[in-house]
N, C-alpha and C positions, 0 to 999 in steps of 0.2 A: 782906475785911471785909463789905463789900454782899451777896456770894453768902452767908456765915454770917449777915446779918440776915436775910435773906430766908426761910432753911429756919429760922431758931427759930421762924419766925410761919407753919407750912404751909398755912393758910387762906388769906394773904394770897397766894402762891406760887400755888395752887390757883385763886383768881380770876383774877392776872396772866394765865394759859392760858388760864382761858373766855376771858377779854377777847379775849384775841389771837387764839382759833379764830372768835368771832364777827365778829372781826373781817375776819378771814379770806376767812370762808364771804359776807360782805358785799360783799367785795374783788372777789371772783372772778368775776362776772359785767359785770364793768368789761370784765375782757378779751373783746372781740369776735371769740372762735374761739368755731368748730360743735361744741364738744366736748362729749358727753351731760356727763361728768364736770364742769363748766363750768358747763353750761347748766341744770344742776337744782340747780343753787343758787336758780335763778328762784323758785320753785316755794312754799317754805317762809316766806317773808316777812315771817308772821304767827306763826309760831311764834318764830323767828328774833326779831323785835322785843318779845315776850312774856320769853324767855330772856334777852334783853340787860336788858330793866328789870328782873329781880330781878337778872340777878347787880350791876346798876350799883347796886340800893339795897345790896345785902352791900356792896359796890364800897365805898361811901361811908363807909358806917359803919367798914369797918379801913382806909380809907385813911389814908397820914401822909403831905400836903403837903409834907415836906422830902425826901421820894424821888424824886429826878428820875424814874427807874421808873416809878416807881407814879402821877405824876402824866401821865408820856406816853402811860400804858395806857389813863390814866382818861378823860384828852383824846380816843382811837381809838377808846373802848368810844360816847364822846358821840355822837361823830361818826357812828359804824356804826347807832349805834341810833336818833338823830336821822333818816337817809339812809332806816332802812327802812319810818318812820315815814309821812314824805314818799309813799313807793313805795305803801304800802296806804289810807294816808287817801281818798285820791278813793271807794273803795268804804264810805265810812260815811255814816251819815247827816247830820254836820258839813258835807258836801259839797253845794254847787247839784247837783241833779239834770241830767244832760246831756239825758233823754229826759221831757217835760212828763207831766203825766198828762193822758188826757184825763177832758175834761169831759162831751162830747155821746157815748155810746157808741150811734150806729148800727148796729144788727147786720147790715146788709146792707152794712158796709165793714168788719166786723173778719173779725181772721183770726190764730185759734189754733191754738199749737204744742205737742205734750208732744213731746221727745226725751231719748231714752232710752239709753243704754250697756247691755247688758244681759249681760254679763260673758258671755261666750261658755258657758264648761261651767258654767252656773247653768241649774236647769230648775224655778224658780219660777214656771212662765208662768201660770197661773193666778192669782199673787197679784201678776203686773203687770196683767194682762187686768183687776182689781178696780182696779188702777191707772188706767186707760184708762177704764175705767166713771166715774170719779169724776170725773174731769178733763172728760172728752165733749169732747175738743178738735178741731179742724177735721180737723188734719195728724197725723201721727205720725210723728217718725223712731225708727230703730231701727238700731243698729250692735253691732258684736263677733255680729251674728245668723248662724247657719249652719243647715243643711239643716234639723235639729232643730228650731230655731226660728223657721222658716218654716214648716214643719208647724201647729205648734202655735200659730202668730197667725195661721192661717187663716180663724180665727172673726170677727175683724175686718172681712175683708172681706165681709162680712154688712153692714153699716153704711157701711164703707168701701172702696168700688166702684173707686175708683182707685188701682192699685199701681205701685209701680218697684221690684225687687227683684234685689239679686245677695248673696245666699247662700253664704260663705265659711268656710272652716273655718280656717283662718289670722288670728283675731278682724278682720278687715276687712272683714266680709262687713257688706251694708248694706239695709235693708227702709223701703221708704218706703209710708204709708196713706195716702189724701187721700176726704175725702169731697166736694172742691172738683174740680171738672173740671183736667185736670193738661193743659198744650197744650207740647207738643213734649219731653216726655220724655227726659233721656238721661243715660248712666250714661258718663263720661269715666275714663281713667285719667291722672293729668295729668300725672306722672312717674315713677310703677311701675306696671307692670302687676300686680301682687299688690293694690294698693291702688283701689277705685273711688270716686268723686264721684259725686251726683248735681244733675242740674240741671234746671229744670223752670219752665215761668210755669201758677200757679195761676187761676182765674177765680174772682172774687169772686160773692155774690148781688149787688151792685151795677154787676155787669159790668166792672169794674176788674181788670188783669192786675196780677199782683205776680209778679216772679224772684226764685223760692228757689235758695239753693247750698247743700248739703249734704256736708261732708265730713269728714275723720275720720286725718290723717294718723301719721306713726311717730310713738311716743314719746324723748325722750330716754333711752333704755336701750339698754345694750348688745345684750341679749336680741334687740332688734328695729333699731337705729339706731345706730351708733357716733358719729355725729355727727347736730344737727339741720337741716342744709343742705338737706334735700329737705322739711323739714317745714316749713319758713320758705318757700322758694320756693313751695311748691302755696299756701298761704297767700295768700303775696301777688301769682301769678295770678290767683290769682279775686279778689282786691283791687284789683288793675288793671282787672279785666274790667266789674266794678260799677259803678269809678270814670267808666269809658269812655261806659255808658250813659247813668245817671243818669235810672232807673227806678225808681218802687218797688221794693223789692227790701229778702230777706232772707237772710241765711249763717249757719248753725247746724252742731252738732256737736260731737262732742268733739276738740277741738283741739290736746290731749296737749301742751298750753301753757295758764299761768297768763293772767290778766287783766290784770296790770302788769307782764307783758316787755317787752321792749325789741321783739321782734320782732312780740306783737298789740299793741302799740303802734304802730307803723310800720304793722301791716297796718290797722289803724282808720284813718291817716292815710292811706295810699294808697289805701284805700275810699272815704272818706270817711263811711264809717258811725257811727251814733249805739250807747253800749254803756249800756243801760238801767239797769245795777248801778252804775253811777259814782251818789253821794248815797242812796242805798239798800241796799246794803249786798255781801257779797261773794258771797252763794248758793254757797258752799262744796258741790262735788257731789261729791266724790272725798278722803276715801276714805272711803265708808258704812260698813264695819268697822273704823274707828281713830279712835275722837273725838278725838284729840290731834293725827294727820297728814290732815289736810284742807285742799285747795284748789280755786280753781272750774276746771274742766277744761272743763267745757260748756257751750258758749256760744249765745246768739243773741246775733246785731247786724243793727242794720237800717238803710236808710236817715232821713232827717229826713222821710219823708213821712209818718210813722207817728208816732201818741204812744201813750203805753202806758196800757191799761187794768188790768192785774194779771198780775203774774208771783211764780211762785213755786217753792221748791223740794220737790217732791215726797215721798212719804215713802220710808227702807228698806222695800224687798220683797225684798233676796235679792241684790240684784247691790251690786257693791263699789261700783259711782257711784249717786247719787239722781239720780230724772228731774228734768228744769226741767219747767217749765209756764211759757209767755207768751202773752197776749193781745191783742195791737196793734188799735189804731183808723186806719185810712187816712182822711187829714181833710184837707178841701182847706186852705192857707195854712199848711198846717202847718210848712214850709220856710223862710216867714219871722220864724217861733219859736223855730227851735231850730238852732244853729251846728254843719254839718259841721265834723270837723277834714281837715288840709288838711297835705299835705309841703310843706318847705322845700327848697329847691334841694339841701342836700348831704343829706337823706333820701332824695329823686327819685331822688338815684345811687345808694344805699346799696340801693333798691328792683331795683331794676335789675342793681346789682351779683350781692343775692343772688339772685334769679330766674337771671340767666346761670349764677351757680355751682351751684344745681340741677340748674338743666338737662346742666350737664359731668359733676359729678362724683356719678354713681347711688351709692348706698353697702346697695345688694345684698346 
């Protein structure tokens, strides 16, 4: 009797299933496996939460309250959509901003970034080069860059005298510009050697050093990563390493992780780093050719010594990501303005846990 009410009404039947795949797709990043399969459920959030509110308003409207069914679905659909709600709000403007703005912009303590994804086989470079022109930013990173594209942002270093470069044709190749004096240089592999970091303390016009980390690990795809255990762990090495100083300092790049995983969540905590888009909004940079599938992939975060002057995200030139653009003010007190986050004892292990399982299990 239930199954024959169910299919006279195939609309109602037809919701039941979104309900239950939204549900689903909700569900599944609960489970704490490395699995790409798993783990790119992260990713969507916002689409994910866009999709549950209409099918929940159809939802409503042919619901019948006397369906035990229909009302358990209705309860999982609340719940999933409530959950994803939670997960992307810190990036709106509803939200206290984490990172203050500043007030006093000193130009001989700030210190701007444009970084760039520039899609490896994309050979716009002239209409990024217009990109760079517009921005005039201190630093420039530059990833998925290969031999080709080191050629042709050669003109850069006209302006910008200090490089760090490793040029890959494997999209992991990585081009750093600085027109800031760059003291101690070095390009790290931190757990594939197909993959490099770079890392480097910048000198300000105010004589103040700031440590940049630049990196750029596997994506949750099978294509490149069947798991994200080694993308999680470089992560949160160099979130450990931050944590250890407790230096100005910034870490950029594309991340090939959203802004409210679980895992750059952890890695903000074990940094202690401040993430500027929390109350401002989500700077969605991936994917420039699909207004519908977009999330932020690229990130900076910095320490509390820093408050932000303007960040923004760049325009389409050709490559599948938009550049960021950020402008940080280094301001004395600023530390006692603005709240590091901080791990709790069973995060401390969970840090630790997955750095060790990195480090064992390569996935080559």
């Amino acid at each position: 009797m239930l199954i024959r009410k169910a299919i006279s009404n195939p609309m109602k039947i037809i919701l039941v299933v979104l309900a239950l795949l939204l549900v689903i797709a909700t569900a599944l990043p609960f489970l704490r496996f490395d699995l790409w399969w798993i783990r790119v459920f992260d990713f969507p959030r916002g689409q994910i939460t866009i999709a549950g509110i209409m099918i929940l308003a159809l939802y409503l409207y042919f619901w019948d309250p006397h369906r035990v069914y229909e009302s358990v679905a209705l309860g999982l659909l609340v719940l999933a959509v409530g959950y994803q709600v939670v997960k992307i709000f810190p990036y709106t403007v509803l939200m206290p901003k984490q990172v203050l703005t500043a007030e006093a912009h000193s130009n001989d303590a700030n210190l701007s970034l444009l970084a760039a994804n520039v899609l490896m086989d994309n050979q716009e470079s002239e209409a990024f080069l217009d990109v760079v022109r517009e921005y005039d930013p201190d630093m420039i990173l530059t990833v998925e860059t290969d031999q080709w594209w080191e050629e042709a942002l050669r003109p850069l270093e006209e302006k910008y005298p200090h490089t760090l470069k490793y040029p890959l044709d494997n999209t992991y190749g990585m081009l750093v510009y600085s027109r800031l004096e760059m003291i101690d240089p070095e390009i790290r592999f931190i757990l594939k050697d197909s993959i490099p970091s770079m890392h480097m303390q910048v000198v300000l016009p105010s004589d103040d050093r700031v440590f940049i980390h630049f990196v750029h690990p596997d994506p949750p795809n099978p294509k490149y990563a069947t798991k994200t255990t080694e993308r999680d762990a470089e992560l949160l090495i160099v979130g450990r390493e931050v944590e250890r100083r407790d230096k100005p300092t910034i870490v950029a790049g594309d991340f090939n992780d959203v802004a409210w995983s679980y895992t750059t969540s952890l890695f903000q905590k074990a940094s202690g780093l401040l993430d500027p888009r929390i109350g401002r909004g989500m700077y969605n940079t991936y994917n420039a050719k699909n207004l519908l599938l977009r999330w932020p992939l690229d990130h900076v975060f910095h320490t509390d010594h820093f408050k932000l002057i303007r960040m923004e995200r760049g325009p389409a030139w050709g490559s599948d990501h938009f550049p960021i653009f950020i402008e940080l003010s280094l301001e004395a007190g600023a530390e006692a303005e603005q709240e590091e986050p901080a791990t709790n004892r069973t995060e401390g292990e969970q840090v630790d846990e997955k750095i060790e399982e990195g480090k064992q299990n390569p996935d080559d």
